[in-house]
C-alpha positions as CSV (number, residue, x, y, z in Angstrom):
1,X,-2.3,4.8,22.0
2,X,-4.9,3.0,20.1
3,X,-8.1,3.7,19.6
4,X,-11.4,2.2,20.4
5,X,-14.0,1.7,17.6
6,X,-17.4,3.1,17.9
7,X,-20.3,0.7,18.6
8,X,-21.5,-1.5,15.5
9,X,-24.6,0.6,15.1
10,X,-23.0,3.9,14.4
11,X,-22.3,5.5,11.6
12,X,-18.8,7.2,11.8
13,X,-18.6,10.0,8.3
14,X,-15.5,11.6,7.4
15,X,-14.8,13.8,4.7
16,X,-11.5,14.0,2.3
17,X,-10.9,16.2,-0.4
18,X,-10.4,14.8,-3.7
19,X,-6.7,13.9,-3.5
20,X,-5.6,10.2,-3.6
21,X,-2.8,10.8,-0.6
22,X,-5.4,11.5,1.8
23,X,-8.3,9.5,0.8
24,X,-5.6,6.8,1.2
25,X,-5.2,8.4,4.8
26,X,-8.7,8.1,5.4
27,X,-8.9,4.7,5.0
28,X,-5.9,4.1,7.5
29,X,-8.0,6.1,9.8
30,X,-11.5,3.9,9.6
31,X,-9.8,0.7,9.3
32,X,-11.6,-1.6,11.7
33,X,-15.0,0.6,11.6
34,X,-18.3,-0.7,10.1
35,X,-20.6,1.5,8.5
36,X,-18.4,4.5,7.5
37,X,-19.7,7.2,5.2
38,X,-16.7,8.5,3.5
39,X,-17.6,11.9,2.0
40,X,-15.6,12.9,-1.1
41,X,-15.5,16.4,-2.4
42,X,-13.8,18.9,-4.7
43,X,-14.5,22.7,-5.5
44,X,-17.1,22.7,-8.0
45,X,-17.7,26.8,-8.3
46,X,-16.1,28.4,-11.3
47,X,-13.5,30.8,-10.1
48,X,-12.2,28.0,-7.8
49,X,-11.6,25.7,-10.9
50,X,-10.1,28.6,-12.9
51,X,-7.8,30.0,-10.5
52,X,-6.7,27.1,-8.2
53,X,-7.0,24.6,-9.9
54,X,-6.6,25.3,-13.3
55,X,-9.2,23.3,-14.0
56,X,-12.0,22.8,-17.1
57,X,-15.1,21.7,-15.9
58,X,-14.2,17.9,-18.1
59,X,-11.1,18.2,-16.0
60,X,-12.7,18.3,-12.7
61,X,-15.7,15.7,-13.1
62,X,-12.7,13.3,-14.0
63,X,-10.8,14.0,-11.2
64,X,-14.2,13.3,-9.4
65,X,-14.5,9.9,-11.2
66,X,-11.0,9.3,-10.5
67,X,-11.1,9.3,-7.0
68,X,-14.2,7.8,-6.8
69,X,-13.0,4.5,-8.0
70,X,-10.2,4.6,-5.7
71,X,-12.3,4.9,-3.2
72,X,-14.3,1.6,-4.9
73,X,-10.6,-0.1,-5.2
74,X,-9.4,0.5,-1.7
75,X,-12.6,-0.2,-0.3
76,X,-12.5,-3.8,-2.0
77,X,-9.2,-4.7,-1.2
78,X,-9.7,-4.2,2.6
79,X,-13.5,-5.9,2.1
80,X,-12.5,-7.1,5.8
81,X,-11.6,-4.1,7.2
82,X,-13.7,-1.4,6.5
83,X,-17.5,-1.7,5.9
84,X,-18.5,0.7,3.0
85,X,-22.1,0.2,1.5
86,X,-21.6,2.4,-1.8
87,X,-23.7,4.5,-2.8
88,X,-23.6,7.6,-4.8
């Protein structure tokens, strides 16, 4: 059953972890919305990085930056689609 969009002057958010599958899912959910906040996030504390991650602190600021511009890349190739202002 497909869903209807919310009105033009909302502001729908999600939030995906830092994973390229699923901010890939995210935009397959928005698709068609204007004005989405897409929230992107990764453990920052320490004993996260160290012991699920395995992670240096280099490693997860370009993980960060890496997912970030995907974000930028899909958000540009479906311009028409999905309205994302950046911002940062």
């Amino acid at each position: 059953m497909p869903f209807a969009l919310p009105p033009r002057f909302c502001h729908p958010q999600v939030l995906t972890p830092a994973r390229p599958d699923l901010i890939k899912r995210t935009f397959e959910a928005v698709r068609g919305a204007k004005n989405v906040i897409i929230h992107l996030y990764n453990a920052t504390s320490p004993l996260f990085r160290q012991v699920v991650f395995r992670n240096s602190k280099e490693e997860t600021v370009a993980l960060a930056v890496e997912n970030t511009r995907l974000i930028r890349q899909l958000a540009e190739q479906d311009a028409k689609a999905v309205s994302l202002p950046a911002m940062y």
